[in-house]
N, C-alpha and C positions, 0 to 999 in steps of 0.2 A: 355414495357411488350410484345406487337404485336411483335417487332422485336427479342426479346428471343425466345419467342416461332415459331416463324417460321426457327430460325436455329437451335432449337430443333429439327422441324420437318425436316428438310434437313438434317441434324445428322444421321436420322434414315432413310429417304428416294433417298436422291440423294449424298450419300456417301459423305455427311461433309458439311462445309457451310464456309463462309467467316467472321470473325471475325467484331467488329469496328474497327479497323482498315486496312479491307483490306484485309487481310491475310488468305489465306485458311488453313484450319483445317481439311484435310481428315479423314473418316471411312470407316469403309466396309461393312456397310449397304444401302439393298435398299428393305428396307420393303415396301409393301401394306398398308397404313393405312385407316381400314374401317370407325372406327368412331370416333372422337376426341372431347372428353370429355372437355369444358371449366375450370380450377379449379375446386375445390373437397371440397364439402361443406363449400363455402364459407361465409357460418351463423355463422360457427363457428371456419375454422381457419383465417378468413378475419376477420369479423365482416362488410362485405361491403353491404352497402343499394345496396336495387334491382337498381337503376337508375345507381351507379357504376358501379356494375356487367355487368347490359346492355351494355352499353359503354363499358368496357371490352372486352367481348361476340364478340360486333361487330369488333371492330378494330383486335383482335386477329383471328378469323375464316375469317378475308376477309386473314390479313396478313399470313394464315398457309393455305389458299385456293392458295393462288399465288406459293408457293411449293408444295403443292399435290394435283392438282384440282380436283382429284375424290373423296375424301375424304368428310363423310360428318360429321358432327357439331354437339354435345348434349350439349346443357345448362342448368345454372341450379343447378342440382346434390347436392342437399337440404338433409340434414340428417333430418330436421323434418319437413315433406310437410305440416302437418296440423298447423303451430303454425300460419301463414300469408299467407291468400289467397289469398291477395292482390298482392303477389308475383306471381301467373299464371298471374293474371288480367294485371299486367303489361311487363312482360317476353313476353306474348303471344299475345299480341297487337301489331301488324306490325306498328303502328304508331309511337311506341315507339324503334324502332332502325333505322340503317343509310338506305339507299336507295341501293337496293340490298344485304341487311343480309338475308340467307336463317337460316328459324329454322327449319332445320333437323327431332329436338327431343329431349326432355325435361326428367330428370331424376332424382329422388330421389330416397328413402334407407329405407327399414323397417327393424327390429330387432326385434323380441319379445324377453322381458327380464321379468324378475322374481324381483319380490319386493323382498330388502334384509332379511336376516333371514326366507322367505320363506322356509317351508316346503320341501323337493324332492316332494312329493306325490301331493303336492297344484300345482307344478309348469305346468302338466298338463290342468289343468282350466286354469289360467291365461295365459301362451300362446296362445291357440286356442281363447280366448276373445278377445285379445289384436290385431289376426290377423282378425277377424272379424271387429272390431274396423278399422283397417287399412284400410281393402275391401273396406267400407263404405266410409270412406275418399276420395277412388280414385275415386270410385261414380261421389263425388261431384269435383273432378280437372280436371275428363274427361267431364265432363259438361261444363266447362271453356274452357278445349281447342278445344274442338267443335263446342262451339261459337263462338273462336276466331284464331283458328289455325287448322283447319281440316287436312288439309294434314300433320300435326307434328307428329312422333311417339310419344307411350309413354313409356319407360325404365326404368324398377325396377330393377338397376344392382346391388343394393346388398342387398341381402335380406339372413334371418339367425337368427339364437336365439345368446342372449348372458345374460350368469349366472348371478345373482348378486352379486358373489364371484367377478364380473372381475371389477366391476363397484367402483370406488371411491376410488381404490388403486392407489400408486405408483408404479413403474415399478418394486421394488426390492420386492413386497409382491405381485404382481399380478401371486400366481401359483399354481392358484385352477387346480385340474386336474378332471375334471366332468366323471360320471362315464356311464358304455356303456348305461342304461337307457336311459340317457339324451342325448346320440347321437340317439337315435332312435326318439326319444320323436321331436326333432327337426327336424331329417328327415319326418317325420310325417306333423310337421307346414309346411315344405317347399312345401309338395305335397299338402297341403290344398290351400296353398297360388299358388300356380302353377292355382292350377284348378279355382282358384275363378277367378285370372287374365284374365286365357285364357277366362271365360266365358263374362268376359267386354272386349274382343280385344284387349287386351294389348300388346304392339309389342315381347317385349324380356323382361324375369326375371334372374335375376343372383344369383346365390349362392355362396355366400361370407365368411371364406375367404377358399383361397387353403392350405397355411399355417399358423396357429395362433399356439402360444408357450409360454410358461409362459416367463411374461413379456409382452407379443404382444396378448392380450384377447385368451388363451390358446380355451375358450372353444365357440369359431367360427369358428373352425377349419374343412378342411375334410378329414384332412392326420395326422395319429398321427406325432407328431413331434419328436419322435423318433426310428422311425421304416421305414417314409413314409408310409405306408400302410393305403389304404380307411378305414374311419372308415363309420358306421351306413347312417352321412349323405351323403356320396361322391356316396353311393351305389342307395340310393333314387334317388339320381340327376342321375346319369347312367341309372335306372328303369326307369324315366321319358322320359330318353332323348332317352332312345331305343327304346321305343314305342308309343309314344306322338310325336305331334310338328304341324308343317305347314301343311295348309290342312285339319286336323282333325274338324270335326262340333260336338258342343255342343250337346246333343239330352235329352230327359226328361227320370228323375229317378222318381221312385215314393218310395224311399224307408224315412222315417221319423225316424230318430233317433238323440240322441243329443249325442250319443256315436261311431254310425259307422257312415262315408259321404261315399257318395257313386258320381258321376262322370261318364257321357258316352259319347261316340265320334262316329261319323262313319266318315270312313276314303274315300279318294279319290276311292281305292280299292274294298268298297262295305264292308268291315270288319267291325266289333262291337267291340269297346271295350269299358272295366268297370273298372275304377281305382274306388278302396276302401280303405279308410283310416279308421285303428282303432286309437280312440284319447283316449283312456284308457290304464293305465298299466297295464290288465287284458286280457284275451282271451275273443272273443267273436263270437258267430257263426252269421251267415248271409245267407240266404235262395236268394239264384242265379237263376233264372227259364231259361231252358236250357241250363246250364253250363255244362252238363256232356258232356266233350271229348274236352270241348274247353281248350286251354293253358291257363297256371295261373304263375304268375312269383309273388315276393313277398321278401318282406329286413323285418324283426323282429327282436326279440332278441335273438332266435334260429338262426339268419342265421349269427349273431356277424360282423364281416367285412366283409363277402361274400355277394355277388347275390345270391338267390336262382336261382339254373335251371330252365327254364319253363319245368313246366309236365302238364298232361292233370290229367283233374279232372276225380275220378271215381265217385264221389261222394258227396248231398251237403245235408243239408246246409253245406257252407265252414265254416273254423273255421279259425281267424284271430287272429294270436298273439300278444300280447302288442305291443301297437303305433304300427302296421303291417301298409305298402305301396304293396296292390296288386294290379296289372294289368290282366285282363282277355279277353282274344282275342277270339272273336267269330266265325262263317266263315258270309259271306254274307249270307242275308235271301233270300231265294228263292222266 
C-alpha cells in the first residue's frame, strides 16, 4: 500500500512514476501537495483497528514523504470521533508508531442530521443540539491531544448538515431535493460550528461537500447541482471566509439567548467584529451598542443565493432574518 500510494503521489507531483516493473508512466503534473490525508474513514470503509491503521499511517507517509518531502500528514479522518477514545489515546502516543513518523494532524467529520420523519420546523432544534453535542466532544479529544501530541493540528475537514431523506436509501431513491430553508438553516450550523471551533483553537474547518446530487447525498451540497450556482451554504462559508480567519482573537459577548449567538473577534488591525447567528425560522431583532455606521454584511432567506452587500447600519436594534449569518465590522476603539 506505502509503494501505491507514493506513486500516487509522483503521479500528481513529479510528472509520473515508475511502475512494478520498471517502467515509467509519465504525466503532466507537478502539484504542491499541502496536506495528505491518510485513507478516509477508515471505521467504516476498512473496518481497520487503530493498531492497523497506525502501521498504515506510518509506512505510507514516510513512503509519500520520500516523494514530496514538504508535504505534511493527517491521520486518522474518523466519521465518528466519539464512538472510541481510545483511538486519539492510541493514534496520539508517539510510542505507538515507527521512529521518525511525524503526526502533522489528526482529523474527523461532523454532520448534523435530522432523525427520520422529522418535522421541517423540528429540524431547527435538533441541528444546533447535535453541534453542541459535537463542540463538547472536541472538548474532550483536544484534551487528549494535548496531553499527548501538542504540536499536532487538529482538522474538522468536513463538516455540513445531512437530511434524513438522504440517510438509509439506495443510490436509485436518494433524490430528496431540500428546500432553500434548509440551505439556510445549515449555513447557519456551519457559522455556529465555525465559531465554537475557532474559540478552542482549532487549526482548520471544512465545509463539505462542493458538489452533492441526487444519488450522491443531494442535500450536502453548496452548488445546486443543476445550475452550479451557490446556494444558502456556499454564501455563509464566503461571509466567513471574507471576514473571519487567522489572526482574529476571541473577545467576550454578554449577549444571552438560546435563539440568537452572538461571536466577537478583534483583529490584528485594531477592528471589532460581531458575527450573529439567528437559529430560528423567524425574524428576530438584536440590540448592537454602537453599531450605527459600522458595516454589516449578512446571507438569510431574503438574500436566496446571493451575499448581501455590506452597508452601514442606520439604525438598531438590528433585525435578523430566519437562520440569518451576520458579520458586523466595527472601526478600532480609540
Amino acid at each position: 500500500m506505502a509503494d501505491y500510494f507514493a506513486r500516487v503521489a509522483s503521479w500528481y507531483t513529479r510528472g509520473g512514476f515508475k511502475d512494478e516493473l520498471g517502467k515509467p508512466v509519465d504525466s503532466p503534473h507537478h502539484f504542491k501537495i499541502a496536506y495528505w490525508e491518510v485513507l478516509n474513514e477508515p471505521e467504516y470503509e476498512h473496518a481497520l483497528p487503530i493498531e492497523a491503521y497506525t502501521r498504515l499511517y506510518d509506512r505510507i507517509s514516510a513512503a509519500v514523504r520520500q516523494v514530496s518531502p514538504n508535504t505534511k500528514f493527517v491521520g486518522l479522518s474518523l466519521a465518528e470521533p466519539t464512538r472510541r477514545p481510545e483511538v486519539f489515546e492510541y493514534f496520539l502516543n508517539p510510542a505507538n508508531h515507527a521512529p521518525g513518523t511525524r503526526l502533522d494532524a489528526i482529523s474527523y467529520h461532523f454532520y448534523a442530521v435530522s432523525e427520520p420523519a422529522e418535522p421541517a420546523e423540528a429540524q431547527q432544534y435538533t441541528f444546533f443540539d447535535r453541534t453542541d453535542s459535537f463542540l463538547n466532544a472536541v472538548r474532550y479529544i483536544e484534551n487528549i491531544r494535548k496531553r499527548l501530541a501538542p504540536q499536532t493540528e487538529t482538522h474538522i475537514n468536513e463538516a455540513g448538515c445531512i437530511a434524513a431523506g438522504d440517510l438509509g436509501q439506495g443510490p436509485e431513491s436518494m433524490t430528496h431535493v431540500p428546500s432553500p430553508e434548509y440551505w439556510n438553516l445549515c449555513g447557519a450550523v456551519f457559522a455556529y460550528l465555525y465559531a465554537g471551533l475557532a474559540e478552542q483553537g482549532i487549526d482548520l474547518v471544512g465545509a463539505s461537500q462542493l458538489m452533492g446530487y441526487p444519488t450522491q447525498f443531494p442535500s450536502v451540497s453548496l452548488l445546486d447541482w443543476k445550475t452550479g450556482e451557490p446556494n444558502a451554504r456556499y454564501r455563509v462559508l464566503e461571509l466567513l471566509h471574507q471576514n473571519l480567519g487567522p489572526g482574529d482573537r476571541p473577545a467576550q459577548t454578554t449577549l444571552k439567548s438560546n435563539q440568537i449567538y452572538a461571536a466577537a473577534y478583534l483583529s490584528p488591525d485594531g477592528s471589532r467584529k460581531i458575527l450573529l447567528i439567528n437559529k430560528r425560522d423567524h425574524a428576530l431583532a438584536v440590540l448592537v451598542p454602537g453599531a450605527i455606521g459600522a458595516l454589516e454584511q449578512h446571507v438569510d432567506l431574503s438574500t436566496g443565493s446571493l451575499l448581501a452587500p455590506p452597508v452601514r447600519l442606520d439604525a438598531t436594534p438590528l433585525s435578523l432574518g430566519p437562520f440569518a449569518v451576520s458579520v458586523i465590522k466595527l472601526p478600532p476603539q480609540k
